[in-house]
VOLUMVO-770791 format. One record per residue (C-alpha): x, y, z; residue in three letters. Coordinates in steps of 0.25 Angstrom, whole numbers, plus 2048, in hexadecimal, padded with zeros to 3 digits. Example, Ala and Ser with C-alpha at 12.3 -4.5 7.8 and 13.67 -1.06 7.14 Angstrom:
! residues 2
u=831 | v=7EE | w=81F | residu=ALA;
u=837 | v=7FC | w=81D | residu=SER;
***
This chain:
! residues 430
u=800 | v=800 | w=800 | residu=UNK;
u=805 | v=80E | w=7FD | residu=UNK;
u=807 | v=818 | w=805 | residu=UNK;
u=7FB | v=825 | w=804 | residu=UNK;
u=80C | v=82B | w=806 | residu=UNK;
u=80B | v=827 | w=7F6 | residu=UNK;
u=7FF | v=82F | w=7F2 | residu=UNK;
u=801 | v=83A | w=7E7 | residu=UNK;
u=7F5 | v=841 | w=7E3 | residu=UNK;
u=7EC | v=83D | w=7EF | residu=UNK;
u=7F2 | v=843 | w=7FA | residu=UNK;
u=7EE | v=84F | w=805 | residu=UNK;
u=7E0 | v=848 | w=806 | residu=UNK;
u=7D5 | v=84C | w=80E | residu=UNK;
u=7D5 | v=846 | w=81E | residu=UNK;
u=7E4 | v=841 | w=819 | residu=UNK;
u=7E8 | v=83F | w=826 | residu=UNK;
u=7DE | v=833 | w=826 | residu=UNK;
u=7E0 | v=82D | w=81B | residu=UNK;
u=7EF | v=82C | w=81D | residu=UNK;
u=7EC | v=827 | w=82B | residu=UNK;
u=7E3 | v=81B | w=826 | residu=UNK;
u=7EE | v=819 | w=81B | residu=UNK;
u=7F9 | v=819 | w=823 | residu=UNK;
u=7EF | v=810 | w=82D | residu=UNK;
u=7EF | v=805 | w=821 | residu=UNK;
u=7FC | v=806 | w=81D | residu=UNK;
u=803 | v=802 | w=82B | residu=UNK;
u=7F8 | v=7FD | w=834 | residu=UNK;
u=7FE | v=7ED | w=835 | residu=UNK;
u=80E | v=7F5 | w=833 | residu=UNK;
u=812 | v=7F1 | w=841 | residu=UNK;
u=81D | v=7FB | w=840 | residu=UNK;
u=813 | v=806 | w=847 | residu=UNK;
u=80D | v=805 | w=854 | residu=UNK;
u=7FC | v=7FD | w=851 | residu=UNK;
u=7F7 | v=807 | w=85A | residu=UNK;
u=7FC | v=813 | w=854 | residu=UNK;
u=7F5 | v=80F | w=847 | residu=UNK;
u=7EA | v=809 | w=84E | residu=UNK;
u=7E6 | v=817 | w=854 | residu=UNK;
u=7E7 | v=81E | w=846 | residu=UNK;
u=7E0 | v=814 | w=840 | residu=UNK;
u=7D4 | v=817 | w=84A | residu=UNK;
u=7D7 | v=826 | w=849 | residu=UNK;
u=7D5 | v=826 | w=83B | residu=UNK;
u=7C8 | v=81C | w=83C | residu=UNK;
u=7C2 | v=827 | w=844 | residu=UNK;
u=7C5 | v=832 | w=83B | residu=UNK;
u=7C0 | v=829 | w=830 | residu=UNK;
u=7B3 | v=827 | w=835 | residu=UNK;
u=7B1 | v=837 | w=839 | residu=UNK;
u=7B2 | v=839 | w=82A | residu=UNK;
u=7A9 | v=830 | w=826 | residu=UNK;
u=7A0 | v=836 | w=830 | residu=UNK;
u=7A2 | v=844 | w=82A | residu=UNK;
u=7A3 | v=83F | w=81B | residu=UNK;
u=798 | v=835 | w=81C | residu=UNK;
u=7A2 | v=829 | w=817 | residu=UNK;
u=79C | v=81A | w=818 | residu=UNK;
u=7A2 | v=80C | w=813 | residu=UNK;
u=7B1 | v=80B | w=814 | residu=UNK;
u=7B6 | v=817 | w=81C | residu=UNK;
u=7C3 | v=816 | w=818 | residu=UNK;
u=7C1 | v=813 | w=80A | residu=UNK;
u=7B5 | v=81F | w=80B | residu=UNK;
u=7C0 | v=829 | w=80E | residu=UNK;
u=7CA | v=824 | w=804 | residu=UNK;
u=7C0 | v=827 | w=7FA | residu=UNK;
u=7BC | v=834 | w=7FF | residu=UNK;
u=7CA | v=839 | w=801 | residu=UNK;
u=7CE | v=838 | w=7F2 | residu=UNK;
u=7C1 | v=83F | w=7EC | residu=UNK;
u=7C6 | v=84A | w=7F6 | residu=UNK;
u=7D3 | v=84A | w=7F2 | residu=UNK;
u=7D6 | v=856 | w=7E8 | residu=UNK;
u=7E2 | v=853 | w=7E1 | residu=UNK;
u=7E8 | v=856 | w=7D3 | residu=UNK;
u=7E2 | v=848 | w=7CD | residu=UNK;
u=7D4 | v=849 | w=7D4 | residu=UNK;
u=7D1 | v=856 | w=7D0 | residu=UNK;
u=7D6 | v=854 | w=7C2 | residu=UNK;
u=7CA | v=849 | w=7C0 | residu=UNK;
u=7C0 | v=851 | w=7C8 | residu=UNK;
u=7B3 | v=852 | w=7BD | residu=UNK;
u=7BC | v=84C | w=7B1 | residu=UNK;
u=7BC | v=840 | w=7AA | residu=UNK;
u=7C8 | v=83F | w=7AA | residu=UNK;
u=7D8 | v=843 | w=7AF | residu=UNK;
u=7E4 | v=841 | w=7A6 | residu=UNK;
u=7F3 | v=841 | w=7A9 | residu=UNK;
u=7FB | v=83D | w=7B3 | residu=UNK;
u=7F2 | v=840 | w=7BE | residu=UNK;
u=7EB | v=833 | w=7BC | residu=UNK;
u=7F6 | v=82C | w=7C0 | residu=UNK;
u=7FB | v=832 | w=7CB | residu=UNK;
u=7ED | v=831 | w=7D2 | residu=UNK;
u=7EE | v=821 | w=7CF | residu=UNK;
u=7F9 | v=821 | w=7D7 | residu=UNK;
u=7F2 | v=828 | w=7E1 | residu=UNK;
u=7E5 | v=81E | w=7E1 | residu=UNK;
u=7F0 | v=811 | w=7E0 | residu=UNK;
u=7F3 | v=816 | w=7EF | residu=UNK;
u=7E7 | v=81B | w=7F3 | residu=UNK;
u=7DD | v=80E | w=7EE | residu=UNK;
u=7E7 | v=805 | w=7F8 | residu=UNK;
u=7E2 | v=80C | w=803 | residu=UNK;
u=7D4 | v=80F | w=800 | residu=UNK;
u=7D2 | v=7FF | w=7FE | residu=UNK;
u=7DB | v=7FC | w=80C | residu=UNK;
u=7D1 | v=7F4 | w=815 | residu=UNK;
u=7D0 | v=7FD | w=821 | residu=UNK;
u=7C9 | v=7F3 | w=829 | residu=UNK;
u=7D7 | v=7EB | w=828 | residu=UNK;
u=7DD | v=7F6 | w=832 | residu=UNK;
u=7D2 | v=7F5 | w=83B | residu=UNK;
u=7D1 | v=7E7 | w=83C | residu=UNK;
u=7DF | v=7E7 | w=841 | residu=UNK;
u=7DD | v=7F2 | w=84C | residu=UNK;
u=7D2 | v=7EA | w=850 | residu=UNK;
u=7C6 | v=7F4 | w=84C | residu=UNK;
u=7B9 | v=7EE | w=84D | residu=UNK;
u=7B2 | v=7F9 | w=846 | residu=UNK;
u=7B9 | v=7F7 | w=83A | residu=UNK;
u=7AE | v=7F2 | w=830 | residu=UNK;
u=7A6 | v=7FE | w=833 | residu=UNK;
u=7B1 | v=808 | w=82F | residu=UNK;
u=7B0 | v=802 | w=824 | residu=UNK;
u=7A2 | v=7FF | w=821 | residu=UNK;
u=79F | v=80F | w=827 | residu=UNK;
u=790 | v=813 | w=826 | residu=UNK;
u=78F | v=81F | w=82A | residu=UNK;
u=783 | v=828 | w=830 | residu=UNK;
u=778 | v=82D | w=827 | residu=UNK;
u=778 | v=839 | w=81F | residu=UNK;
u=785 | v=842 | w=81A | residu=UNK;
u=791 | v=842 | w=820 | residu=UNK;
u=796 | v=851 | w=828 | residu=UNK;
u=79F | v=854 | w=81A | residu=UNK;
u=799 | v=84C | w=80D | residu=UNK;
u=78C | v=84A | w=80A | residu=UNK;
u=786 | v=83B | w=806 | residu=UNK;
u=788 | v=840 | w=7F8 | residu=UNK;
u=797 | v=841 | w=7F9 | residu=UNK;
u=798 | v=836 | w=804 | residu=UNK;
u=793 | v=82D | w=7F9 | residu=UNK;
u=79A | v=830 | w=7EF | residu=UNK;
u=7A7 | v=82D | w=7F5 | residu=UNK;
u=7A2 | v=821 | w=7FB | residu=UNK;
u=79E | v=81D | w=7EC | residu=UNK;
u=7AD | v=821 | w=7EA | residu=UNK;
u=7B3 | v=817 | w=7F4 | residu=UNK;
u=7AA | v=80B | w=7EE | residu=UNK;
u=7B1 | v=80C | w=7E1 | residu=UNK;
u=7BD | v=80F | w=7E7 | residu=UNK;
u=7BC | v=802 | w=7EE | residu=UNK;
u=7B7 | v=7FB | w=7E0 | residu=UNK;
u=7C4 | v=801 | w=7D9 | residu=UNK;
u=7CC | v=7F4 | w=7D5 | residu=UNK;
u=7D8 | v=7FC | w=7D2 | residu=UNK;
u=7DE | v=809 | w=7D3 | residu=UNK;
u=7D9 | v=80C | w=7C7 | residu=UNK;
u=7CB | v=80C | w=7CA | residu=UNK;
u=7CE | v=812 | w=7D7 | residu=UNK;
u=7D2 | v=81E | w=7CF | residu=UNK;
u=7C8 | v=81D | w=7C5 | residu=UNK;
u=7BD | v=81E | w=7D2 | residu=UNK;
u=7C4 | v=82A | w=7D6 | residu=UNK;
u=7C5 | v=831 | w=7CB | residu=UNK;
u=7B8 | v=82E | w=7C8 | residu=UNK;
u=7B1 | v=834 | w=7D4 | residu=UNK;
u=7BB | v=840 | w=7D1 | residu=UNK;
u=7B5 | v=841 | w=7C3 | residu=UNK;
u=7A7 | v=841 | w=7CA | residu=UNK;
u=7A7 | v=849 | w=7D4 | residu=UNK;
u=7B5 | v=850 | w=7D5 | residu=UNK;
u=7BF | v=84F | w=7E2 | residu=UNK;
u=7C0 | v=858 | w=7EF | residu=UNK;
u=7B5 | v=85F | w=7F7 | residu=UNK;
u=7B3 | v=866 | w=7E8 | residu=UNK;
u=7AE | v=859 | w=7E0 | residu=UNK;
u=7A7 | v=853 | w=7EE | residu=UNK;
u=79E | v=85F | w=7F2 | residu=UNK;
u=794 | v=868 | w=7EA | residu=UNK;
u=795 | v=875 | w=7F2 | residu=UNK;
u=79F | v=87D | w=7F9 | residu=UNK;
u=7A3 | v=88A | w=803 | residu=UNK;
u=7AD | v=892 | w=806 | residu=UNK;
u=7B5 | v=891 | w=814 | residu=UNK;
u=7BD | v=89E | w=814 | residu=UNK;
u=7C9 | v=89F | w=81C | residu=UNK;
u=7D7 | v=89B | w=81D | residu=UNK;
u=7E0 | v=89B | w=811 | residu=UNK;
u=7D6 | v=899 | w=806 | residu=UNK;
u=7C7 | v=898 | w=805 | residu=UNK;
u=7C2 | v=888 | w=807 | residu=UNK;
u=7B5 | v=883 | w=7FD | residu=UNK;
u=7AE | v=87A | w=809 | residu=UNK;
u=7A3 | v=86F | w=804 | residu=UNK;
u=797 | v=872 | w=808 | residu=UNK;
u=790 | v=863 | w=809 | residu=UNK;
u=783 | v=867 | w=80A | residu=UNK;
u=77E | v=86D | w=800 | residu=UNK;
u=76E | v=86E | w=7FD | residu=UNK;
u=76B | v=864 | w=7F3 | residu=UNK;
u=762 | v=86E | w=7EC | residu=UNK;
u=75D | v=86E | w=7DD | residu=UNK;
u=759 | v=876 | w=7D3 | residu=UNK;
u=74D | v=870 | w=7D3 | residu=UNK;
u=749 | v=872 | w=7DF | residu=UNK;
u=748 | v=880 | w=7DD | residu=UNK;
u=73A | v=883 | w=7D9 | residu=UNK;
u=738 | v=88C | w=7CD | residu=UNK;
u=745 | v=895 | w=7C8 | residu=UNK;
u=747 | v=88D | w=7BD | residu=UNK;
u=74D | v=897 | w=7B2 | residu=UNK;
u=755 | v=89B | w=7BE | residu=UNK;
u=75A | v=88F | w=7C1 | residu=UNK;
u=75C | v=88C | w=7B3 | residu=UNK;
u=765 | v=897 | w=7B1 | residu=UNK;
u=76E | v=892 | w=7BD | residu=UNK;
u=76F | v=883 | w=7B5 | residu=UNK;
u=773 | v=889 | w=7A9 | residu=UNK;
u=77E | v=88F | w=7AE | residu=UNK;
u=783 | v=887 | w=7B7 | residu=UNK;
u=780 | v=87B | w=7AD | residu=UNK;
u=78A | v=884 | w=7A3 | residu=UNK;
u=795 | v=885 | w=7AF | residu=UNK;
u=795 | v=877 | w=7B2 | residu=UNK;
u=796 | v=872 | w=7A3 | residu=UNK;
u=7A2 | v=87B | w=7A3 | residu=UNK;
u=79C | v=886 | w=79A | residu=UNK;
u=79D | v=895 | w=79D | residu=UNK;
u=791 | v=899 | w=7A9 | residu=UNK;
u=78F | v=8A6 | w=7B1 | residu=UNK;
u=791 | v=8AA | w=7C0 | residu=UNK;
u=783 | v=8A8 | w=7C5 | residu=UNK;
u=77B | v=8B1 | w=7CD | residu=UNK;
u=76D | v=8AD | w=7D4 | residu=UNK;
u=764 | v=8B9 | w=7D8 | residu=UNK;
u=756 | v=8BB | w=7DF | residu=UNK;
u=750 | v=8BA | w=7EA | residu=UNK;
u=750 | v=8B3 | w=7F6 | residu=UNK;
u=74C | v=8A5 | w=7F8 | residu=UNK;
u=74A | v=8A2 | w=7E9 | residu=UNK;
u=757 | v=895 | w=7E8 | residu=UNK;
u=761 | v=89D | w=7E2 | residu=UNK;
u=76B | v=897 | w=7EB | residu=UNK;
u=763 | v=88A | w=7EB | residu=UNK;
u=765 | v=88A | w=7DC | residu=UNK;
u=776 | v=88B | w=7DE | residu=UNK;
u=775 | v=87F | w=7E7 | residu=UNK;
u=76C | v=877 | w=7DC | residu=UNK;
u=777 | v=87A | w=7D2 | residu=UNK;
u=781 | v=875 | w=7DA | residu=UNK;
u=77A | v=868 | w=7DD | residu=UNK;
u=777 | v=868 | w=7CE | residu=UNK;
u=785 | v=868 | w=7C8 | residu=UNK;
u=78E | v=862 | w=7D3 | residu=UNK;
u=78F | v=856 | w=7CC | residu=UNK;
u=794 | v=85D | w=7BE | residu=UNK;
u=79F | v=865 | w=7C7 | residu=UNK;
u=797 | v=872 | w=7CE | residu=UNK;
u=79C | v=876 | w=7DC | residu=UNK;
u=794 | v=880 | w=7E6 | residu=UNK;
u=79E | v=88A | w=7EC | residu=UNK;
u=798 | v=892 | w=7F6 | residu=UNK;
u=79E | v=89F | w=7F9 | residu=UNK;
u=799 | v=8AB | w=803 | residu=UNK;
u=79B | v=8BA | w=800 | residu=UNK;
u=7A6 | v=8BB | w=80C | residu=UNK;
u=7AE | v=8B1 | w=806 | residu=UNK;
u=7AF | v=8B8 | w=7F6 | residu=UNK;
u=7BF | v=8BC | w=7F8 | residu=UNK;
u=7BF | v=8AC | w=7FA | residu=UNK;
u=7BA | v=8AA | w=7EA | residu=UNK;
u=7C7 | v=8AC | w=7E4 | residu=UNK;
u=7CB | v=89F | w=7ED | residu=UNK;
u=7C1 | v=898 | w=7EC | residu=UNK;
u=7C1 | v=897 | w=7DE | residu=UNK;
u=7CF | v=895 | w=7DE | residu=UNK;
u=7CC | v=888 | w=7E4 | residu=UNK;
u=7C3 | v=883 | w=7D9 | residu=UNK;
u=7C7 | v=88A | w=7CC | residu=UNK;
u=7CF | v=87D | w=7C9 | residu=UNK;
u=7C4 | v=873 | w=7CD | residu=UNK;
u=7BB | v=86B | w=7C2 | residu=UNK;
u=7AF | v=870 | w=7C9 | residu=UNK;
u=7A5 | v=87B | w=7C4 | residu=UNK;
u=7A4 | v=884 | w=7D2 | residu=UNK;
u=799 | v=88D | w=7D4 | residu=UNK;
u=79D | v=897 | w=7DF | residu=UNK;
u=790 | v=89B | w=7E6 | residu=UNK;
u=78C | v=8A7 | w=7ED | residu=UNK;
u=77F | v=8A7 | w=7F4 | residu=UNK;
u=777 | v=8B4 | w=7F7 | residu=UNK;
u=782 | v=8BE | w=7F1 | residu=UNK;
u=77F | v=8CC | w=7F4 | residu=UNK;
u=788 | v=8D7 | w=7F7 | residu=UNK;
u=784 | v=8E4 | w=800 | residu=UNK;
u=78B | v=8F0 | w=7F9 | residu=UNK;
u=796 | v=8F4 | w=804 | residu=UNK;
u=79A | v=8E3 | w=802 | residu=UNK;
u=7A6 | v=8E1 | w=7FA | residu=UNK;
u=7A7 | v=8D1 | w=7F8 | residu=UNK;
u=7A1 | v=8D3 | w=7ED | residu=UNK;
u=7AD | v=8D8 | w=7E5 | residu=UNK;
u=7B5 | v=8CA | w=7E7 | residu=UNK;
u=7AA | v=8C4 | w=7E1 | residu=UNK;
u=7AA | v=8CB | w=7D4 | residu=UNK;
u=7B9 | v=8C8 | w=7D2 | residu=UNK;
u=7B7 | v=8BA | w=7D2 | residu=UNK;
u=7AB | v=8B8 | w=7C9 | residu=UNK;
u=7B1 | v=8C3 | w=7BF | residu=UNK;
u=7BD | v=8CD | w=7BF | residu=UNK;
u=7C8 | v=8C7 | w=7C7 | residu=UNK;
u=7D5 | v=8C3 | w=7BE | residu=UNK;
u=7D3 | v=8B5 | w=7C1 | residu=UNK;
u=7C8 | v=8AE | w=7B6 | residu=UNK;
u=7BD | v=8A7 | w=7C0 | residu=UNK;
u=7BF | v=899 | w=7BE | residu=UNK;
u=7B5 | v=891 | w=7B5 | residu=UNK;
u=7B2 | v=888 | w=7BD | residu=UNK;
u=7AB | v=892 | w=7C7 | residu=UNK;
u=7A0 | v=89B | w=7C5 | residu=UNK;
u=796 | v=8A3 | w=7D2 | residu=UNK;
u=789 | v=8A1 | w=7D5 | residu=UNK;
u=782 | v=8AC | w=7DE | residu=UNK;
u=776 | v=8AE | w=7E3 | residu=UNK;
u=771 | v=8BB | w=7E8 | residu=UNK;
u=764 | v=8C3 | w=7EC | residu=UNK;
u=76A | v=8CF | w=7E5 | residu=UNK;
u=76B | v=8CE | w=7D5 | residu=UNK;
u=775 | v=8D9 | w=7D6 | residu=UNK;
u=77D | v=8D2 | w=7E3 | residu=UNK;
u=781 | v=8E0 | w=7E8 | residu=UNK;
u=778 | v=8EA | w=7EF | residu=UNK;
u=773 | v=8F5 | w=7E6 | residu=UNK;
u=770 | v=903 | w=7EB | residu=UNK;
u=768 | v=90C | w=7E4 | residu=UNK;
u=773 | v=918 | w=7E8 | residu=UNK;
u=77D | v=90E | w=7DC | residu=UNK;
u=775 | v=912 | w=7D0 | residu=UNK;
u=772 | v=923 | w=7D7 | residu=UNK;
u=77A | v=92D | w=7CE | residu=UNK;
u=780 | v=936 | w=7DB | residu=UNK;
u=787 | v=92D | w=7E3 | residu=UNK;
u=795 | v=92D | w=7E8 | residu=UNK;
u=798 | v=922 | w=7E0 | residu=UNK;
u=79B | v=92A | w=7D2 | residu=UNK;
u=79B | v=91D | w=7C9 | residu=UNK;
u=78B | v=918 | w=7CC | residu=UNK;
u=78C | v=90E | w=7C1 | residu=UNK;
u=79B | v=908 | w=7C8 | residu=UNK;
u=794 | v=905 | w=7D4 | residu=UNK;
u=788 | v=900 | w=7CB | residu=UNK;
u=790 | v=8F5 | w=7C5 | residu=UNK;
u=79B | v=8F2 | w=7D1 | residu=UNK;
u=78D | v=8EC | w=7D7 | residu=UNK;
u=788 | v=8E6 | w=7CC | residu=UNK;
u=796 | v=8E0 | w=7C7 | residu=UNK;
u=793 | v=8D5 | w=7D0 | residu=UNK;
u=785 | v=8D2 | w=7CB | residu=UNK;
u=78B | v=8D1 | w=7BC | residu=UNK;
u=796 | v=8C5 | w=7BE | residu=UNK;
u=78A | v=8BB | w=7BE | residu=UNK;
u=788 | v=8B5 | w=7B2 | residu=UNK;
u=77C | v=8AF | w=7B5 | residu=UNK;
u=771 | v=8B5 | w=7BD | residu=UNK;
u=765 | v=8AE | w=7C2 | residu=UNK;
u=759 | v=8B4 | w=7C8 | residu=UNK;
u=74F | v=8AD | w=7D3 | residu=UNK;
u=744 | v=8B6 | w=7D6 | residu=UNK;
u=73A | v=8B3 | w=7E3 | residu=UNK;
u=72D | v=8AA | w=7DD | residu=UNK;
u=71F | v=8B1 | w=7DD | residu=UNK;
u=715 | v=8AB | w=7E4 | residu=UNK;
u=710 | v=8A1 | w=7D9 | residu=UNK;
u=71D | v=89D | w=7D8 | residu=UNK;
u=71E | v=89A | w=7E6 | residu=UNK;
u=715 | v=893 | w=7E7 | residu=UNK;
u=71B | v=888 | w=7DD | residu=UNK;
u=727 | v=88A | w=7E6 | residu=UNK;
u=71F | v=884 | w=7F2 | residu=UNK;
u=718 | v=87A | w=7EB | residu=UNK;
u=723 | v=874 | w=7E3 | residu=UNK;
u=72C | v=874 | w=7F1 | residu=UNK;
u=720 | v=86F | w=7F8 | residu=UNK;
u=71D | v=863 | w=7ED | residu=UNK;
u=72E | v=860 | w=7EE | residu=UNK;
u=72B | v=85C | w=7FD | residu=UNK;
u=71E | v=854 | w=7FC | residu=UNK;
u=716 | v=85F | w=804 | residu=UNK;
u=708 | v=85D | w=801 | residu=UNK;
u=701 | v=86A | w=806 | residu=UNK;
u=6F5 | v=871 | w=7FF | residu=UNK;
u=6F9 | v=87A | w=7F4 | residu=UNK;
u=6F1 | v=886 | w=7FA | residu=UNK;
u=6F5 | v=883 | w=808 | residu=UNK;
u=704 | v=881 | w=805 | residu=UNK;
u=703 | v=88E | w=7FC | residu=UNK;
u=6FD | v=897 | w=808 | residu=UNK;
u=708 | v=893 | w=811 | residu=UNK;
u=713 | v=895 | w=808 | residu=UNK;
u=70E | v=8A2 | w=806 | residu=UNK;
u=70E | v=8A5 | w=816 | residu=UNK;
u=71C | v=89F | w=816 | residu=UNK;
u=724 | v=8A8 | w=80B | residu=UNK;
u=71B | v=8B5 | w=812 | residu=UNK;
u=724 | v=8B2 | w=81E | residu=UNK;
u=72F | v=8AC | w=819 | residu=UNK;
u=736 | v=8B4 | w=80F | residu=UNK;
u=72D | v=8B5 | w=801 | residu=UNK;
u=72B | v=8AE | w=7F7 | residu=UNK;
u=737 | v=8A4 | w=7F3 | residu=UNK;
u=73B | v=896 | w=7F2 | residu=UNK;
u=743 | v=896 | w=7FE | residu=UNK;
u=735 | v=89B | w=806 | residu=UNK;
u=72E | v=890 | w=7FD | residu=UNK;
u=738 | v=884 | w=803 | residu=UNK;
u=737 | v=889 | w=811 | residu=UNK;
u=72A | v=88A | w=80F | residu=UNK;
u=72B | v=87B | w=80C | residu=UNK;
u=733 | v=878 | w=816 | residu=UNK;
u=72A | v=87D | w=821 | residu=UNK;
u=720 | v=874 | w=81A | residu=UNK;
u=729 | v=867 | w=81B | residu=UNK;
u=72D | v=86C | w=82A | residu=UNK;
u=71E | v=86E | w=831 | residu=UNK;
u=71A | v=85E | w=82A | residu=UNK;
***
């Protein structure tokens, strides 16, 4: 068995130290040249620490074998990232990641249970037959957790190293490497040196639909992110209305849309603009399609942040990669307040029209925008009764019209948002 000492592409894993602490565990646990204790206490150390990921992960079957797996997708290196979303990597690369898997495959098929047996650990069969508790784990979702677990199966299947690269290469292909290819939505965590993009695991499983009515509007967010995605020319996208009508909803339903052809959700908040150029940074040389997103983007007229913002999407030195565009959504169409005093003749400001257009500069770096107007009271009304017909409530038409008219008199107008929760206090008080 080689040495992980030998590994040149896979290396710096994540949780490293225990993977080189089981390795190490299987490479000398019968050397009688180190003390059985000492290595009997790592090897329980690192059981436990085992079985707090597969808590937090949501990992079943083989622990050992689970984590193997889930390392390499993690694992961003020259090789993984080359196959990420293509059909195929050519030059030497290839090779050198065989040498790689040649190492790694010796490992991942090492009967654990063999080391427990002989420290006498009587739980042993349950480690490796781990079922854990219902529901996600704290960090993936089942959606993840099962994909890996599909990835350890054929891993297990592989009868040579050929196939156990081909396996992993495969899922690369699929559904990429690294917290990038894994999850569909992100944020920022400023702070520190550089800005860090944090999955967001829980992520509304919304569609487009189920928003009710808004189809040319929703139309018109497809198009163009259908055109980004297929890697033709699409615009900066910028939703606008009022309140409570699923502009926001709508990013989130395009996210789920397209995360299987390559679309990432970054979402970034107004304090955190002088963190873009960063940010980006970070993803320009990806194979993904990110959508920056910006939810509720307004600007009071002494704020400033505004300015980093229109650098990035147009006028900094630096061309904005293609394989990012920003999506807003606003109350405002204009983003930044107006004043009436802006367009008055006498003023101390001598050039009116300057001011004009330093306010609306922002407004005019989206390509695209879309508007999502409030519903009038017939439309409304279809809101409620489609929602209600969604969730199976059967209530007369008359009566369940009357109280959703007392609800949106108290909560806010007429707007899907009010429709749902109007829903929702139906589901709630049954």
């Amino acid at each position: 068995m080689k040495s992980m000492k030998n590994l040149i592409l896979y290396r710096d894993f994540e949780h490293e130290k225990l993977f080189h602490d089981l390795a190490w565990v299987m490479e000398n646990f019968k050397d009688g040249y180190y003390k059985k204790e000492d290595i009997e206490a790592l090897f329980y150390e690192s059981i436990n620490r085992l079985i707090k990921l597969a808590a937090d992960y949501g990992f079943e079957g083989n622990l050992w074998q689970s984590f193997v797996a889930f390392l390499l997708v993690n694992n961003e290196n020259p090789y993984s990232c080359a196959c990420e979303l293509r059909e195929s990597v050519s030059g030497s690369i290839g090779g050198i990641a065989m040498h790689d898997f040649a190492i790694i495959r010796e490992y991942f098929n090492f009967d654990l249970g063999e080391a427990g047996r002989y420290f006498g650990v009587e739980c042993m069969d349950s480690i490796l037959r781990y079922k854990g508790a219902e529901g996600d784990g704290a960090v993936f979702n089942r959606r993840i957790r099962d994909r890996i677990g599909e990835l350890a199966s054929h891993l297990r299947d592989a009868a040579d190293t050929a196939a156990f690269g081909a396996a992993v290469s495969a899922f690369y292909r699929e559904f990429g490497v690294g917290k990038l290819g894994l999850h569909k939505a992100f944020r920022v965590r400023s702070g520190g040196s550089a800005a860090q993009i944090v999955p967001i695991t829980n992520i509304a499983h919304v569609r487009l639909n189920d928003l009710v009515g808004y189809e040319l509007a929703k139309q018109k967010l497809v198009e163009n992110t259908e055109a980004f995605v297929s890697g033709r020319a699409a615009n900066n996208c910028l939703l606008y209305g009022d309140a409570g009508t699923g502009k926001s909803s709508s990013i989130k339903a395009i996210a789920n849309q397209y995360y299987d052809r390559g679309l990432r959700l970054i979402e970034v908040y107004r304090h955190q603009f002088c963190d873009l150029n960063d940010v980006i940074a970070q993803i320009k040389n990806r194979h993904y399609k990110f959508i920056i997103y910006m939810d509720d983007l307004s600007f009071e007229e002494f704020e400033t942040e505004y300015k980093y913002l229109k650098a990035v999407i147009e006028g900094g030195l630096e061309k904005k990669p293609d394989n990012v565009l920003i999506y807003a959504t606003s109350n405002r169409r204009h983003l930044i307040r107006e004043n009436y005093s802006d367009k008055e003749e006498i003023r101390e400001d001598m050039h009116t029209s300057d001011t004009v257009q330093e306010k609306l500069s922002l407004y005019a770096r989206f390509g695209v925008t879309i508007y999502f107007g409030a519903p009038d009271k017939k439309e409304f009304k279809r809101i409620v009764a489609e929602l209600a017909k969604r969730h199976g409530i059967a209530m007369e038409e008359d009566r369940l019209f009357a109280g959703a008219n007392q609800w949106e008199l108290s909560h806010g107008g007429l707007s899907g948002r009010t429709a749902q929760q109007f829903i929702d206090h139906l589901l709630g008080t049954e």
